[in-house]
BANU-595480 format. One record per residue (C-alpha): x, z, y negated. Coordinates in steps of 0.25 Angstrom, whole numbers, plus 5000, padded with zeros to 4 digits. Layout:
% BANU-595480
XZY;...
//
This chain:
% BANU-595480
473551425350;475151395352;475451485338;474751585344;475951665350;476651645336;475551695328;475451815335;476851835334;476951825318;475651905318;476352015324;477452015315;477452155306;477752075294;476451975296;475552095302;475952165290;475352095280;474252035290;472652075288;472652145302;473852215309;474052115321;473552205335;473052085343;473452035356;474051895358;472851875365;472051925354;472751835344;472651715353;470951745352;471151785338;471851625335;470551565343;469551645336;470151585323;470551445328;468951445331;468451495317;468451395307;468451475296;469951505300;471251405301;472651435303;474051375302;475351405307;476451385294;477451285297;478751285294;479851165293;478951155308;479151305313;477851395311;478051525301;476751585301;475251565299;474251515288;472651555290;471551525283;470251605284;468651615281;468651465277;467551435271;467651295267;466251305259;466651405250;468051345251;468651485253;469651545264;470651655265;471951625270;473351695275;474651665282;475851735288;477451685289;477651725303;479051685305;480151765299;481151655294;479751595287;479651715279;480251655265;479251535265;477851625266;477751595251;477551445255;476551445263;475251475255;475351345246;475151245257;473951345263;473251335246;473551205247;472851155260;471651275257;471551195243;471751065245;471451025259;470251125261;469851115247;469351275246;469151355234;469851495237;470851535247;470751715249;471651785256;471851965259;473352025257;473552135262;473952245250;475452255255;475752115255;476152095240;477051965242;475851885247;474851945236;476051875227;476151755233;474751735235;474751775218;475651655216;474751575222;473551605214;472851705222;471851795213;471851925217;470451975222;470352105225;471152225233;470452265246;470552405248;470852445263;470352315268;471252305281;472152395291;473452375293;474252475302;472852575302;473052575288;471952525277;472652405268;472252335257;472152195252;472152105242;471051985241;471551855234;470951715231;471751585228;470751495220;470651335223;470951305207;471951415206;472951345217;472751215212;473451255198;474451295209;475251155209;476451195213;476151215226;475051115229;476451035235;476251135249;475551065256;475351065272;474651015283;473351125288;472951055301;
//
C-alpha cells in the first residue's frame, strides 16, 4: 500500500475527479480500506503508470470475468507534467488485455463531458453502445454516460500499436 498516499492525492485533483465515476468524498482512511477491499477482490486489478521510472497515474481493470473473457477498465494521468502522454497509455493496457489475458471484449463508462477520451477510445476501436441517461452524480447533479466496447478481433486489425507492449505483474 505505499501508493496509497499518491493515489489519494491524484484522486483528489479537480481535473481527475472531474471526469471520475464518483466525486471523490472519502477519508484517507477510507481509501486506504477502499485499496484493501479491491486488492482482496479478484475480479479487480490495478497498476500504477510508469514513466521513464517515475509514476503518472493509474490503470484499473474491473469485473474480470475470465470465462466470459470480458472486463471493463479505466486509468487516470495523475501527474501534471505527464499530461501530454495520456494518449499512450491505453495501447499497452489493449495489449496485455488481448494478448496476455486472452479476453474477448474490454467495456468501459465515460462520462458524457469527457469528449477527448470518447475520441480516443474511438481511435481505438471502441463501438459505441448506448447513452445512459442520468446514470451517475457528479456535484448533486444527475450525469450521463456513454457505454462503449472494444472487441478482441477489432484491436488485432490494430497493428500499429501491438508494438506497446508492458509488463502487468
Amino acid at each position: 500500500m505505499t501508493d496509497a498516499r499518491r493515489l489519494y492525492d491524484w484522486r483528489r485533483l479537480e481535473r481527475v475527479n472531474s471526469c471520475m465515476w464518483t466525486d471523490m468524498t472519502a477519508t484517507f482512511e477510507e481509501h486506504c480500506a477502499w485499496i484493501r477491499r479491491k486488492q482482496a477482490d479478484a475480479t479487480y486489478r490495478f497498476w500504477i503508470a510508469m514513466l521513464d521510472d517515475a509514476p503518472i497515474g493509474l490503470v484499473d481493470l474491473e469485473d474480470l470475468d475470465l470465462q466470459k473473457k470480458t472486463c471493463e477498465w479505466g486509468y487516470y494521468v495523475g501527474e501534471e507534467s505527464a499530461l501530454g502522454v495520456g494518449g499512450l497509455i491505453p495501447p499497452y493496457v489493449y495489449n496485455h488485455i488481448f494478448f496476455e489475458l486472452c479476453l474477448e471484449a474490454v467495456f468501459t463508462e465515460v462520462l458524457d463531458s469527457n469528449v477527448r477520451v470518447m475520441k480516443l477510445h474511438a481511435l481505438h476501436g471502441f463501438r459505441y453502445l448506448q447513452r445512459n441517461p442520468k446514470a451517475t452524480q457528479k456535484s448533486g447533479a444527475a450525469v450521463d454516460t456513454h457505454s462503449l466496447v472494444l472487441e478482441r478481433q477489432t484491436w488485432l486489425q490494430q497493428t500499429a500499436l501491438h508494438r506497446f507492449r508492458a509488463h502487468f505483474p
